[in-house]
N, C-alpha and C positions, 0 to 999 in steps of 0.2 A: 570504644573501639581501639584505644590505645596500644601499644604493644606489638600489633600485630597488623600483616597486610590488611588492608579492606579488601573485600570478599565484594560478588556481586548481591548476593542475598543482605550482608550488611549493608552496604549501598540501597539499595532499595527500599530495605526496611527503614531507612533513616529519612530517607526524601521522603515516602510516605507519610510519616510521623510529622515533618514538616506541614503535610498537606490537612495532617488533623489538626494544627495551631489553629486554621482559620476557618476547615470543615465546620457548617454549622450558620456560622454569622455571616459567610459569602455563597451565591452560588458556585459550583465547580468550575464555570466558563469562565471567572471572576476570579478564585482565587489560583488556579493553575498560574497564571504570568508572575504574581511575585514572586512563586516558590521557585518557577523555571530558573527567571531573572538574578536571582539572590544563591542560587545552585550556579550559575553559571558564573556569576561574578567571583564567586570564591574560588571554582576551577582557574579561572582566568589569573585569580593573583597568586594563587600555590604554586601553577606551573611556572609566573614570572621569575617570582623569588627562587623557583629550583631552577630554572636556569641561569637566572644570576651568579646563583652560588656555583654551576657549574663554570660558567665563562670565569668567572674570579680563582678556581681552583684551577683552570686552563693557562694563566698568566693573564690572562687580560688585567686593566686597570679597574678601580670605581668608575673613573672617568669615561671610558669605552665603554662601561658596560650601561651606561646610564645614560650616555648623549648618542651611541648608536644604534638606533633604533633599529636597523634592519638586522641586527641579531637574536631578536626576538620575531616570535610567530607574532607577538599581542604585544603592544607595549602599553603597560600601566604608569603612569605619574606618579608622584608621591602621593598626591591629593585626593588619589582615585582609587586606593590601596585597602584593602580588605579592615586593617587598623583603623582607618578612621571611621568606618559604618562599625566597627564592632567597638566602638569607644563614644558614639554619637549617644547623647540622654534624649532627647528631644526633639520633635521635628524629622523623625526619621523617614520620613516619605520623602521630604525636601531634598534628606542627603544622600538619598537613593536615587532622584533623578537625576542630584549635581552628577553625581558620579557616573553615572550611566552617560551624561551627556560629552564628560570628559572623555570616556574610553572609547565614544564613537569619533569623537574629532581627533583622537592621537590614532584614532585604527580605521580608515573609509573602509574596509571592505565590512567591517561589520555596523555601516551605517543602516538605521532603524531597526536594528536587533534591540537594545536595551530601550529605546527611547519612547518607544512605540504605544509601552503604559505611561500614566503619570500616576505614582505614587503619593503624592501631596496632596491625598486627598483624604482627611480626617475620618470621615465618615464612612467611606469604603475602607479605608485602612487604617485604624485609630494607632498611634504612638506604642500602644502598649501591644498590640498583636506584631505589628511589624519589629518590634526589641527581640520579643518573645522569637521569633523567627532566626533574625540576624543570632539571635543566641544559639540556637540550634545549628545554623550552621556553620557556629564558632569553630565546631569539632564536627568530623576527622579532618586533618589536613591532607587537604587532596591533589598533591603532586604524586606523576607516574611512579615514584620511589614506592609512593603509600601503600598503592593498589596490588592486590594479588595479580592484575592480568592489566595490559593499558589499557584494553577496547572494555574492560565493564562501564566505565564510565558511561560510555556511547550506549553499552547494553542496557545501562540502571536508567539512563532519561529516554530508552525504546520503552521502559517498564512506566516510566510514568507517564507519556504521550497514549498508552493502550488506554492505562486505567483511566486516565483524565475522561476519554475516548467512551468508555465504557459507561462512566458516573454521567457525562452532559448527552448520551445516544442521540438525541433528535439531532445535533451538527456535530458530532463526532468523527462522522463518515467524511465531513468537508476537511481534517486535515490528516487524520490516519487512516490507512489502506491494512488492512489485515495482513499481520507480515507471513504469515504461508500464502497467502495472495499474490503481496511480491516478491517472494521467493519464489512460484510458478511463473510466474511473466519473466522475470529473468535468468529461472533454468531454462526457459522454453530458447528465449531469441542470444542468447550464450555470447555476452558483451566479452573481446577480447583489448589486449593491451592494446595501445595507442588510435582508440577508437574514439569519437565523439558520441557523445552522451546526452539525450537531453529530458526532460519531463514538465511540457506545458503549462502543466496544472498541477504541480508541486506540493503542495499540500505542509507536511513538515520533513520531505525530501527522503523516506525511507526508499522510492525508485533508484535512487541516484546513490547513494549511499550501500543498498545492499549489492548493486551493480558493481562498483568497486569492491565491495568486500568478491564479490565471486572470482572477479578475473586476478584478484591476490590470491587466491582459494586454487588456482588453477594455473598459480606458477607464473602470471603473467607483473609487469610491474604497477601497481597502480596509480602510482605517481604521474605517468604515462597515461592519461585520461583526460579529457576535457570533458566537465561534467555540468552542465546548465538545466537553466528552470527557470520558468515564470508564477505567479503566485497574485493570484486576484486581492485576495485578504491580507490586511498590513498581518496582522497578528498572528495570521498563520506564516508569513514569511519572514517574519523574527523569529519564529519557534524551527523553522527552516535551518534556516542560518546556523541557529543556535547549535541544532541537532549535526549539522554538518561539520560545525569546528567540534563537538565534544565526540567529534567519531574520527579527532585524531586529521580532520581535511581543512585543509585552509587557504586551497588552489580551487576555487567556482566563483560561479556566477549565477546570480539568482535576481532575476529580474522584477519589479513591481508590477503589476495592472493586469489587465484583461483581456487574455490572448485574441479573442477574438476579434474584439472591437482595437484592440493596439496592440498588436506582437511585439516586444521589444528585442528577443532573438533575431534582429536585422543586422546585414551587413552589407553594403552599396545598394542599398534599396532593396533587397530582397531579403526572403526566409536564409537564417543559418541553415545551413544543410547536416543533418547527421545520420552517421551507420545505425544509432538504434534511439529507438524513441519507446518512450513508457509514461504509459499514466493512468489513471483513475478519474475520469473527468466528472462533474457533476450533471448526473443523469436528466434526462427530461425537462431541462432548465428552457425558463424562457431569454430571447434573443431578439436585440434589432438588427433585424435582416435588409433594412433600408440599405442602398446601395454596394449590396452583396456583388448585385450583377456586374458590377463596376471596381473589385476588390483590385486595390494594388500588387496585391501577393497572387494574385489568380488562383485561390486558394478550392472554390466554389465552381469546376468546371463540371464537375460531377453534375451538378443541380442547387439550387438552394433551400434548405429545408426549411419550413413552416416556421413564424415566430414564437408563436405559442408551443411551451412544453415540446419542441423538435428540436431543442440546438444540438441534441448529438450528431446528427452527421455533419455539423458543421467543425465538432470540437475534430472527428475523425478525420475528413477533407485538411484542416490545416495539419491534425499529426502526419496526415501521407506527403502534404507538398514539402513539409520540412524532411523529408528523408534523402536522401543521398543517392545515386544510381541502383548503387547495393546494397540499399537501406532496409532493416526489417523493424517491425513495430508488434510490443504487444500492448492493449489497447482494454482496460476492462468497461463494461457496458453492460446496460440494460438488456434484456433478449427482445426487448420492446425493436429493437432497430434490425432484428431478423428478419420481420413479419409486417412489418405494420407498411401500409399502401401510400395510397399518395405520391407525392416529391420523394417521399421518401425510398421507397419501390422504385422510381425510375434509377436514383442513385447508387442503390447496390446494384440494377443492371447496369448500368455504367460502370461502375467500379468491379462488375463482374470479366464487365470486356474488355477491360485494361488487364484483368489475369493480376490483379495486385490484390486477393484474399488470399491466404496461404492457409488459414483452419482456424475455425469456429469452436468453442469450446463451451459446451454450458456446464456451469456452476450451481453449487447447490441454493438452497434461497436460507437466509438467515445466516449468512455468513459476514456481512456488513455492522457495521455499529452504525444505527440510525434508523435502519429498511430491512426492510425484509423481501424486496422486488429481486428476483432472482436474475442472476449477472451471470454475463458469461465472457472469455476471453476471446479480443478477434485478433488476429496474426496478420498482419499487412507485409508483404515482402517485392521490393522492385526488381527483385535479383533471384526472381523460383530458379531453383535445380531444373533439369531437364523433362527427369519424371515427375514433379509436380506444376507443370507448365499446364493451364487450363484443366485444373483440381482441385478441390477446396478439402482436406481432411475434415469431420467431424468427430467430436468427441463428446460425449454425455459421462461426466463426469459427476452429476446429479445422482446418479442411482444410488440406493441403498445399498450401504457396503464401501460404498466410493468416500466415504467421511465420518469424521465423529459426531453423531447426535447431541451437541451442549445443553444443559437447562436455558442462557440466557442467546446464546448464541452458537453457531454450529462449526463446526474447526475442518478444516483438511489437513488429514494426518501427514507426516512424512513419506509414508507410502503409498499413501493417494497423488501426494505431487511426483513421486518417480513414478509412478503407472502414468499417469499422462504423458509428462514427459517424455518417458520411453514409446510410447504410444507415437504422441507426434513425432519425432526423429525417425521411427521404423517406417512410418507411412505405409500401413496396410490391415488391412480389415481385420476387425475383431469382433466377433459376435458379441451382440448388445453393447457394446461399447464404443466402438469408431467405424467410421465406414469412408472411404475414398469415393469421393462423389466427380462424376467428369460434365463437361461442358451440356450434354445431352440431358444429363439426369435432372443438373440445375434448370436448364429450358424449362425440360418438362413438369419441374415444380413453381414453375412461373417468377423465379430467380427467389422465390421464399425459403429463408436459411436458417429456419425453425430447426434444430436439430433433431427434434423428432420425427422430421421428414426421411428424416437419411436414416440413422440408427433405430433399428427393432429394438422399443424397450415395453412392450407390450409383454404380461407375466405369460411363459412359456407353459401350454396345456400340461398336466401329467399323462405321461403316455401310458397307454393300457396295452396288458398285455393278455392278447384278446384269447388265449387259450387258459392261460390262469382264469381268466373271469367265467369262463364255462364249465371251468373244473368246479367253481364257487359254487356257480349255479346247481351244479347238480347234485353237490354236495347238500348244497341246501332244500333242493329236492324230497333227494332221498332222507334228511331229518325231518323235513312236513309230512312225509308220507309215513316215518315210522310212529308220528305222533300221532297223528289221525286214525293210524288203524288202531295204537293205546287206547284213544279216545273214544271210539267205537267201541272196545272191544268193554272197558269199564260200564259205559251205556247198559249193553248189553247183562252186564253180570247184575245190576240192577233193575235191569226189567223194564228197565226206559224204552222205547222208539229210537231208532236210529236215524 
């Protein structure tokens, strides 16, 4: 790759190749973390050294450039420098961890990003695959100079977070969100500059990430963003992190643990509050609902949902209280939480009498890596417009036509997300497609937000057109009858009985 910029396709194709050293001898959920880890550590020391050499061609000293650390996004030590993993013979898991554990104590915000695996472990990671690797990503050297574009970086580990995604399916879904997925959740609730940002359940942070890319997209700054996340899974929120400095960000917060059971987005005892919330939460999971009724966040006024396999409306209740006056949220989910009775039932009438659903969206099924339980987008808004005050928009965005059929999995095209899109912002009925439902209509369907309820997508009869069809008939008539008197008349010339 010498010579010439790297290309997103080269990038890609290179990290993949990485991923065949140890395809094989590892599972996929296994060897993803060194290839991320060892991608990441090399971006981190190309970019030091090219800024280095900038600050030194700017006048600065060796001296400055090397004792003041806050001239760098990342500060590397000597110790911890791509040279010495690429010069190590032996014991290379050992000098993978040194090193990782160096660059989290010269750098806290990217504490438990590298440290998270341990590498010094022979047998999961023998001396000679992990060389083999470090060899490989000897070359290209990957300062912003290298690259055709700066953001491929960010786009070439969105390529490997899919495939990763794709190869381990059964928990794939727990840290990537199909990115026309959240490219729909974030055209829909349309994050502008100097807005708070947040995603509960964070996964490897494509919510928060494409969110910024949009409001740069649309002229706004995005530097101007406050963009936060919490993350149940250590390993998925080092892949987080990870993902969020190689996309070019180095201003968040990304919290550990278990929003439920411990929100760490707290500030004087209560929920941070933000303009937009996003996320993917893990569907139908079970929950200790023990002293729900008692929650410090009064998160749970709606109702409290069932332990077993019900914690969505609980993930949902804390994404509404974390919102803001003017807060909107898009939320993806099981269609299981439309319909299904119970606690659950009482909840969305409450949450219907508060007027904070703004439109219901079903999805096709097999759009996920992992499941195939058909999901649909829910719209939470504390701030309706006028004309959607005690209105729920529906969209059935499932129908055929509405998406590309995959072999392994099924996509939504670019035009399928501007059809909805544009759908929801117009707010007004479209045959077989969306329907404006009001206070009366939900009553009357017993607050059930089935979108089948609302949108006709029952196949439309052929209509007949009832004078053609008589013209048919008599035409066909009149051929029976010129046949039969044929048929007769042959009889006849042989002397048969008619």
């Amino acid at each position: 790759m010498s010579g010439k910029k790297v290309t997103f396709e080269d990038l890609s194709s290179h990290i993949w190749k990485a991923s065949d050293i140890l395809r094989g001898s590892l599972d996929a959920s296994d060897y993803r973390q060194p290839v991320m880890a060892l991608l990441f550590l090399k971006r981190l020391n190309d970019r030091f050294e090219e800024n280095v050499e900038s600050l030194l061609s700017k006048g600065k000293t060796e001296k400055q450039v090397y004792s003041q650390k806050f001239l760098h996004d990342f500060f590397i030590p000597e110790n911890a420098r791509w040279s010495v993993l690429s010069n190590a013979s032996k014991n290379i898991g050992e000098e993978i961890d040194a090193i990782c554990k160096i660059i989290e104590k010269e750098n806290p915000q990217l504490d438990g990003v590298l440290t998270s695996t341990k590498y010094n472990d022979k047998r999961k990671y023998p001396d000679d695959k992990l060389k083999q690797l470090v060899s490989h990503f000897n070359q290209p050297r990957l300062r912003n100079s290298d690259l055709e574009k700066e953001d491929i970086f960010g786009d070439a580990y969105e390529y490997l977070l899919e495939h990763f995604a794709d190869e381990i399916k059964k928990t794939g879904g727990e840290f990537f969100t199909p990115r026309e997925v959240v490219k729909l959740l974030v055209n829909i609730v349309a994050p502008k500059e100097g807005m708070k940002i947040c995603d509960p359940t964070c996964g490897s942070g494509g919510m928060l990430i494409v969110s910024r890319r949009y409001v740069e997209k649309h002229g706004g700054d995005p530097r101007n963003l406050v963009l936060d996340g919490q993350e149940s899974n250590y390993g998925n929120l080092a892949m987080c992190k990870m993902n969020m400095v190689l996309h070019g960000i180095v201003d968040f917060t990304i919290e550990y643990g278990d929003v439920l059971a411990n929100p760490k987005l707290v500030e004087g005892g209560k929920l941070k509050l933000y303009d937009r919330v996003l996320a993917n939460f893990p569907f139908s999971m079970d929950w200790d609902n023990t002293g729900a009724e008692k929650d410090p966040y009064n998160r749970f006024k709606h109702g409290i949902p069932p332990a077993k396999d019900k914690a969505d409306f609980a993930f949902i209740q804390h994404m509404l209280t974390s919102l803001n006056q003017k807060g909107q949220a898009g939320i993806v989910c099981s269609q299981g939480i439309l319909f299904r009775g119970g606690e659950e039932s009482k909840i969305r009438e409450a949450m219907i009498g508060e007027d904070v659903i703004e439109g219901i969206i079903a999805l096709p099924e097999g759009l996920f890596f992992g499941t195939g339980i058909p999901a649909c987008v829910l719209v939470l808004n504390k701030n309706k417009p006028e004309k959607r005050k005690n209105k729920i928009i529906f969209i059935y965005g499932a129908g055929a036509g509405h998406y590309l059929e995959g072999k392994n999995r099924n996509k939504l095209r670019d035009s399928d997300i501007e059809d909805i899109v544009k759908a929801f912002a117009d707010f007004k009925d479209v045959d077989r497609y969306c329907h404006i439902a009001d206070l009366d209509e939900l009553k009357e369907n017993e607050f059930n937000l089935n979108v089948p309820r609302y949108v006709d997508i029952s196949e439309p009869e052929e209509e007949i057109d009832i004078q053609s069809a008589i013209n048919e008939l008599k035409k066909l008539e009149k051929e029976r009858a010129e046949i039969e008197s044929k048929v007769h008349q042959d009889l006849k010339e042989l002397g048969l009985k008619v």
